[in-house]
C-alpha positions as CSV (number, residue, x, y, z in Angstrom):
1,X,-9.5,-5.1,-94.2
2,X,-13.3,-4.3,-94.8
3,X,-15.5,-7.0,-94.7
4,X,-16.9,-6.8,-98.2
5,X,-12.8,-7.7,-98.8
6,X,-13.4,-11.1,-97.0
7,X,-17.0,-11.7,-98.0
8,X,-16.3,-11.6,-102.0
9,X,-16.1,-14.1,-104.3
10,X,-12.4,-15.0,-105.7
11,X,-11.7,-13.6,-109.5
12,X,-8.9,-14.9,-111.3
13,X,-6.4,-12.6,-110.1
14,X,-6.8,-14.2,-106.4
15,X,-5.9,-18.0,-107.4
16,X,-1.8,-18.7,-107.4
17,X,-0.6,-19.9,-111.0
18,X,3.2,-20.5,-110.2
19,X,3.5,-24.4,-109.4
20,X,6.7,-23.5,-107.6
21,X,5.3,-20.6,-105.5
22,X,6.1,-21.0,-101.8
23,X,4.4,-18.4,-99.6
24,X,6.9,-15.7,-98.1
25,X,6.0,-12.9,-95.6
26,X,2.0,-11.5,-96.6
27,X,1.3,-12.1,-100.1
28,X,4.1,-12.6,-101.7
29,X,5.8,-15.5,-102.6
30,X,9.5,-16.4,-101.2
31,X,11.4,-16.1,-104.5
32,X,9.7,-12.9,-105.7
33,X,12.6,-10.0,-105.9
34,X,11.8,-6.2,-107.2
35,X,10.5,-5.4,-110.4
36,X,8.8,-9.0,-110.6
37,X,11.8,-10.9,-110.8
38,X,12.4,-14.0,-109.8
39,X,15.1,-15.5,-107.1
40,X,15.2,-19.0,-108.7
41,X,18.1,-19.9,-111.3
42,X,15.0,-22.0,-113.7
43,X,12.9,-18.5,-113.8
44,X,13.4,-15.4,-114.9
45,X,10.6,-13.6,-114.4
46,X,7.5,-14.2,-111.8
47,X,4.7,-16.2,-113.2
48,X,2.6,-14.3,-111.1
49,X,3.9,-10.6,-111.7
50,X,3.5,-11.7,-115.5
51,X,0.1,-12.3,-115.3
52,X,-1.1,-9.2,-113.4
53,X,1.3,-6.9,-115.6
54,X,1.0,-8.2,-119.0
55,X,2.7,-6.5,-121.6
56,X,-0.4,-4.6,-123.5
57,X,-0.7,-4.4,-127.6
58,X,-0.5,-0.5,-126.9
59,X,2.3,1.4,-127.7
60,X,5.3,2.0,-125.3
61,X,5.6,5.8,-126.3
62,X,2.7,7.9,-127.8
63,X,3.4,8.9,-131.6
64,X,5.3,12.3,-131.9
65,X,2.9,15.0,-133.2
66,X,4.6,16.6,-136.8
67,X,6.5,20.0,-136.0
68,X,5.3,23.0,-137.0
69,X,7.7,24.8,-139.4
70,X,9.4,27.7,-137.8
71,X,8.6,31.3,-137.8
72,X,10.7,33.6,-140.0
């Protein structure tokens, strides 16, 4: 870790949300399980994961350009 890492001011993205987090091994919290879900039975997803990979107002799958009619 660099220290300009340690020296830098927090952004939002540092400070922990989740009232139930519990610290696991490194960052991640205990419950957290692949693909950001979450281990307990009262969550489904991981606060956390949700607010770093918010779902976007963009478009899953770019629009289809129009075919161009066939060759005789």
């Amino acid at each position: 870790m660099a220290l300009t890492d340690i020296l830098r001011a927090p952004t939002p993205r540092d400070t922990i949300t989740c009232p139930k987090f519990e610290r696991g091994e490194g960052k991640r919290c205990l419950h957290y399980l692949p693909s950001g879900t979450c281990g307990r039975p009262d969550e489904f997803m991981c606060v956390e994961w949700l607010r770093v990979n918010a779902p976007s107002d963009r478009p899953t799958q770019p629009e289809r350009p129009e075919r161009l009619p066939r060759r005789s």
